[in-house]
C-alpha positions as CSV (number, residue, x, y, z in Angstrom):
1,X,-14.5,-19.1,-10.5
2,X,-15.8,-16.6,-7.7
3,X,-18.2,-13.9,-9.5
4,X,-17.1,-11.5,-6.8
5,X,-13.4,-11.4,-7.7
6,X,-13.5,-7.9,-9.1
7,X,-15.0,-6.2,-6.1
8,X,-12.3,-8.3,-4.4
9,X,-9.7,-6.3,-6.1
10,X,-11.4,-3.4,-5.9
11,X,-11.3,-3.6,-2.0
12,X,-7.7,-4.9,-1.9
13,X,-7.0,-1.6,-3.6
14,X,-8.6,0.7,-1.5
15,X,-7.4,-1.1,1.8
16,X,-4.2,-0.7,0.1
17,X,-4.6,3.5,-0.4
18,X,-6.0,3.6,3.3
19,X,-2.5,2.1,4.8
20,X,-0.8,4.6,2.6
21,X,-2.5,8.0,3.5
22,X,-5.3,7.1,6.6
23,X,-7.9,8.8,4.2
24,X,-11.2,7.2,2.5
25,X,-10.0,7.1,-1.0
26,X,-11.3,7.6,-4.4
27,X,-9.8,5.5,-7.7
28,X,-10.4,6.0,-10.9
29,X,-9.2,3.8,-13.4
30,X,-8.3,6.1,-16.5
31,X,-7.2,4.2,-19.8
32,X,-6.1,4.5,-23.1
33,X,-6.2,2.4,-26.3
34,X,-3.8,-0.7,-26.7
35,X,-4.5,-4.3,-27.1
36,X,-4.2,-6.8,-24.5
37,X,-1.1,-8.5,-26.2
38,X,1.1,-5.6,-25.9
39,X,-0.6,-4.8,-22.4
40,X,0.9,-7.8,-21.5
41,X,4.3,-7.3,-22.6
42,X,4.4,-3.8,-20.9
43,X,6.4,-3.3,-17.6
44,X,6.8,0.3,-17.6
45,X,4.9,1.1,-14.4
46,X,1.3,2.9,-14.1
47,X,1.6,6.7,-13.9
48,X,-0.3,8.3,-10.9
49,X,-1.4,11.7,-9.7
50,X,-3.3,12.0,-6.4
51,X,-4.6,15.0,-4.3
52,X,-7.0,16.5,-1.9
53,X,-10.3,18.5,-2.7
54,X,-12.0,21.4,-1.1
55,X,-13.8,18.5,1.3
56,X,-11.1,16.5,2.3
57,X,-11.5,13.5,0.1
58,X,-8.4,11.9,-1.1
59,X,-8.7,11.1,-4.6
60,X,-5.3,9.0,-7.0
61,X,-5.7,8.3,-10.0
62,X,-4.3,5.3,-12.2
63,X,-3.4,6.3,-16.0
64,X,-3.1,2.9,-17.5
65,X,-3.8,1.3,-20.9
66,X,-7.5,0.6,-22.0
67,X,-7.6,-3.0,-22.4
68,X,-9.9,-4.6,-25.5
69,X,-11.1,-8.0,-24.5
70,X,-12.4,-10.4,-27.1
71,X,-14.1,-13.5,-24.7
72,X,-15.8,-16.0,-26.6
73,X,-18.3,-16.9,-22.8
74,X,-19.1,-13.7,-21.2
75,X,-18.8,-15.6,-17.9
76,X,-15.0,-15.9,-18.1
77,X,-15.2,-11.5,-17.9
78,X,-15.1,-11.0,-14.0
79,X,-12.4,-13.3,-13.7
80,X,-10.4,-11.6,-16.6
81,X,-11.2,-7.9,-15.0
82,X,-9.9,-9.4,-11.8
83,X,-6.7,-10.5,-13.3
84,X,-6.1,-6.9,-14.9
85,X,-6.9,-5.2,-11.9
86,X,-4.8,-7.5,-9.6
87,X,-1.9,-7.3,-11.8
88,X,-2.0,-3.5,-12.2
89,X,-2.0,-2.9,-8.3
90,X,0.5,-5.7,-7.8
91,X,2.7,-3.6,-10.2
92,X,1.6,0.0,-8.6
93,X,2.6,-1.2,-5.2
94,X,6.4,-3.6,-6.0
95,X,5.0,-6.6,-5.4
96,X,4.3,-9.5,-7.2
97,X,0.8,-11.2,-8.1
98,X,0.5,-13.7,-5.4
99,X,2.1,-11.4,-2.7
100,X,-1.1,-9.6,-3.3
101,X,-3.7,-12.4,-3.7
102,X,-2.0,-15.3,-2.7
103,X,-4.5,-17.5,-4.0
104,X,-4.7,-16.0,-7.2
């Protein structure tokens, strides 16, 4: 398990919003309640709102579901956050897990 897989996804993301719109980007990741079964079984996809403020920095943001992880070893979290946020931006972008992270 690579400790470093959520920054991973994190910079995955933001190269991907950079080929979009040429701008330095700000996410935020903006949830609400549900439990990870039903997160699971959810295809609908994210709803997101982007813009431009008074200084020129592009900012999108992601409405998605707030995800309640129960992990018996607490070192099994940054690959579980990884697979969340992988998943979410392969759906946000039409593509499929391993188009995204091919080694996923």
């Amino acid at each position: 398990m690579r400790a470093d897989r959520f920054d991973q996804a994190l910079g995955i993301a933001h190269r991907w919003f950079l080929d979009q719109v040429g701008e330095v980007a700000t996410i935020q990741y903006v949830t609400a309640p549900a439990d990870l079964d039903w997160w699971q079984q959810d295809t609908a996809p994210p709803l997101i709102t982007s813009g431009i403020n008074e200084s020129g920095v592009v900012a999108m943001t992601l409405y998605r579901k707030f995800i309640s992880f129960k992990v018996a070893d607490e070192t099994l979290l940054p690959e579980m956050l990884y697979e969340l946020l992988i998943t979410e931006w392969a759906s946000l972008i039409g593509q499929h897990v391993s188009d995204v992270d091919p080694n996923f």
